[in-house]
Residue frames as qw, qx, qy, qz and C-alpha x, y, z in Angstrom:
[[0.561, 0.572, 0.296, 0.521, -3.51, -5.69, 26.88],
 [0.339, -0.530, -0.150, 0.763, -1.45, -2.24, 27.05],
 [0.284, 0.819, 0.133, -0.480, -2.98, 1.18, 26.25],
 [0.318, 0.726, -0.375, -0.481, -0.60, 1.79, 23.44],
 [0.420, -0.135, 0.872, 0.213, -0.28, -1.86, 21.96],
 [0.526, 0.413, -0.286, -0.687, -1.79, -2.04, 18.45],
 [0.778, 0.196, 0.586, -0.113, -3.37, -5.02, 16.26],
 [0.148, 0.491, -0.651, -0.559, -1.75, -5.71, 12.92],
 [0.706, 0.403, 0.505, -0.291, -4.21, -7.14, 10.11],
 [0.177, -0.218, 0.611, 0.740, -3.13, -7.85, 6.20],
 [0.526, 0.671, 0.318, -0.415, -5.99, -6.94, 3.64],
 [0.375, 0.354, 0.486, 0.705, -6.30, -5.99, -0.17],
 [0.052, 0.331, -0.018, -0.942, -7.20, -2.18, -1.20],
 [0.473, 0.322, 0.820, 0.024, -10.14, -2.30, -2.50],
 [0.266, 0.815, 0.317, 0.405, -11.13, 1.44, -3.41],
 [0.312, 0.100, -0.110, 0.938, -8.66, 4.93, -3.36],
 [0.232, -0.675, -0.677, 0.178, -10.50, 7.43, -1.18],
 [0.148, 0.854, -0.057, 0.496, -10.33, 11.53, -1.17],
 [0.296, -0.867, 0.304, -0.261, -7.68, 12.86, 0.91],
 [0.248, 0.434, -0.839, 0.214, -4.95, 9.83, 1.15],
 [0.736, -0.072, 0.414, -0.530, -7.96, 7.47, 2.43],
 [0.320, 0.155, -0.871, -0.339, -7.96, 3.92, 0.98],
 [0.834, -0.104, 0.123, -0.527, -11.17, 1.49, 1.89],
 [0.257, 0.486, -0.835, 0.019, -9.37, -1.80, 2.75],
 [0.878, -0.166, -0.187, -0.407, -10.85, -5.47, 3.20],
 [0.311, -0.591, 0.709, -0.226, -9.15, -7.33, 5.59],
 [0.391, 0.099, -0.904, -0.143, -8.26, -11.25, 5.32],
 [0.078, 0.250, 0.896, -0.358, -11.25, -11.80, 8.20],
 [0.105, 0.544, 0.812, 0.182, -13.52, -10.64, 5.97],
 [0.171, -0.800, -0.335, 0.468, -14.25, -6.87, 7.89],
 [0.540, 0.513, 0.140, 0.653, -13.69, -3.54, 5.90],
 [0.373, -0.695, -0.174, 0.589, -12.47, -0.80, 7.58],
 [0.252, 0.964, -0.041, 0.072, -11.29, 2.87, 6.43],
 [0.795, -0.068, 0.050, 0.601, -7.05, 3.27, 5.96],
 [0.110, 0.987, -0.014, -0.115, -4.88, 5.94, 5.99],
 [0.685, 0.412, -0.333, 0.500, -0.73, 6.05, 4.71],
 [0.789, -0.402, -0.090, 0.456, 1.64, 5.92, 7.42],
 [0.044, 0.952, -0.075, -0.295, 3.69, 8.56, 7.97],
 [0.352, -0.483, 0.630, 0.495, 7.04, 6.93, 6.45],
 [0.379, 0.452, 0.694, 0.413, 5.22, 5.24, 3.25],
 [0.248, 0.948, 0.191, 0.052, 4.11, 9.02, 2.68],
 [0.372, -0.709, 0.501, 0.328, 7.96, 10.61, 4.00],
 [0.293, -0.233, 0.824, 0.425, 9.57, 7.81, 1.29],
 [0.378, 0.372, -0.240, -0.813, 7.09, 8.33, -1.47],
 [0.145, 0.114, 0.971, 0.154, 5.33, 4.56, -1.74],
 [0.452, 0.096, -0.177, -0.869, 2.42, 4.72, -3.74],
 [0.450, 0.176, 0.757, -0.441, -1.10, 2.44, -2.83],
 [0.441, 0.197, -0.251, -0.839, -3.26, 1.55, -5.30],
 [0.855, 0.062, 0.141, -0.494, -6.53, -0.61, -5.61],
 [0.927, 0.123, -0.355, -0.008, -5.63, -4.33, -5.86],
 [0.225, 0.593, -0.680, 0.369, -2.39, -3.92, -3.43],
 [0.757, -0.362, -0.525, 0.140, -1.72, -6.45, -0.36],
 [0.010, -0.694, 0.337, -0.636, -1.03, -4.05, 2.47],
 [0.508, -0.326, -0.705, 0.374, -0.56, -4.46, 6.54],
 [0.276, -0.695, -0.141, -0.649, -2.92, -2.38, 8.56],
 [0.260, 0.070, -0.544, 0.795, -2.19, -1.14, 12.03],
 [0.296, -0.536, -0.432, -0.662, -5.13, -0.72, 14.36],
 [0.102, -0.356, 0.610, -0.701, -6.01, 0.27, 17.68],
 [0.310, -0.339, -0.875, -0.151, -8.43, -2.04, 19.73],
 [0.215, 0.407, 0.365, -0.809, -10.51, 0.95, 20.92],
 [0.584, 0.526, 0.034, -0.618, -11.55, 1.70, 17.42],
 [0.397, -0.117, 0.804, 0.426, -11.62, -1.15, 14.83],
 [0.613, 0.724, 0.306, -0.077, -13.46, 0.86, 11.73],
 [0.388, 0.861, -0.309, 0.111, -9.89, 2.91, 10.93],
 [0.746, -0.306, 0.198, 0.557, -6.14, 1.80, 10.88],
 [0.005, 0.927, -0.279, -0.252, -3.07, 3.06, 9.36],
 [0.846, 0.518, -0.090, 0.093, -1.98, 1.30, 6.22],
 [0.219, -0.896, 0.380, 0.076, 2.21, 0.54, 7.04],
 [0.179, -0.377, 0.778, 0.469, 3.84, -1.52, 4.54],
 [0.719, 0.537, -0.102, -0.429, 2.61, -2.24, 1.14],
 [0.676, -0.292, 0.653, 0.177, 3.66, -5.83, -0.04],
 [0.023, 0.503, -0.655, -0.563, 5.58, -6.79, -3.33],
 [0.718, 0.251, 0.604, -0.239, 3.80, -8.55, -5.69],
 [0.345, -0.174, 0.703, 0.597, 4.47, -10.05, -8.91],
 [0.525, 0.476, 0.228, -0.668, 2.09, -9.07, -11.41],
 [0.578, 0.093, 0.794, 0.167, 0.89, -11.55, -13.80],
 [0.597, 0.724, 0.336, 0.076, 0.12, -9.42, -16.81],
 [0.097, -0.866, 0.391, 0.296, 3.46, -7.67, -16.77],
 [0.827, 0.341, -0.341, 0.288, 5.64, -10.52, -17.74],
 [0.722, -0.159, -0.201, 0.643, 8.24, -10.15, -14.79],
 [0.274, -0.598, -0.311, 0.686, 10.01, -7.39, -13.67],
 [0.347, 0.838, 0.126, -0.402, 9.83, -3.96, -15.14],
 [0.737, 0.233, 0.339, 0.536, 11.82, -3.48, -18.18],
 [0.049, -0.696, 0.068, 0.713, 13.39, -0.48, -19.40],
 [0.647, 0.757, -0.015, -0.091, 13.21, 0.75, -23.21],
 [0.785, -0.079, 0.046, 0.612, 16.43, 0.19, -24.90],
 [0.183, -0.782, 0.117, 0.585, 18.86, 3.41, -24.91],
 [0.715, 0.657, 0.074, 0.226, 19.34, 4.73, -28.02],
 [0.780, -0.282, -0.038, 0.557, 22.57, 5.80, -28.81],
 [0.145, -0.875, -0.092, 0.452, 24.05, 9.08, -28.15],
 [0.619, 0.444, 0.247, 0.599, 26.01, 10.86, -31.23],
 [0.298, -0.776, -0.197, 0.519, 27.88, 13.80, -30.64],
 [0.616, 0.752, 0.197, 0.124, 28.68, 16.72, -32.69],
 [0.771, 0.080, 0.050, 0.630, 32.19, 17.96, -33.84]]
């Protein structure tokens, strides 16, 4: 294995931590501590408890990784995608 080769794991978020920390349960069962990637912070993707994420970890230390894509999920109490109010219409004045 090379020094700078990493381990990629997919989990669920289980609980939002101070300081941009997330406590994440991996699909083998292990929890570990997460932090946001620098580009999911750079491009403004927001984490939150219940999410499926992929976690980046080094195999020196497997208690922390680094949380680096946050997967799409359909959410079953939404009804589908988001929806926008309708626009009211605009009336202008003379």
């Amino acid at each position: 294995m090379a020094k700078e080769e990493l381990i990629e794991f997919e989990g669920l978020v289980t609980e939002i931590l101070p300081d941009t920390r997330y406590r994440v349960t991996l699909d083998t069962g292990h929890e570990i501590i997460a932090y946001t990637a620098g580009k999911m912070k750079k491009n403004r993707i927001k984490t939150l408890a219940g999410d499926r994420v992929t976690v980046e970890m080094s195999p020196y230390d497997l208690e922390k990784g680094r949380i680096i894509f946050r997967h799409k999920e359909e959410r079953s109490g939404f009804g589908g995608p988001a929806r926008r109010p309708p626009q009211r219409q605009q009336f202008r004045r003379r």
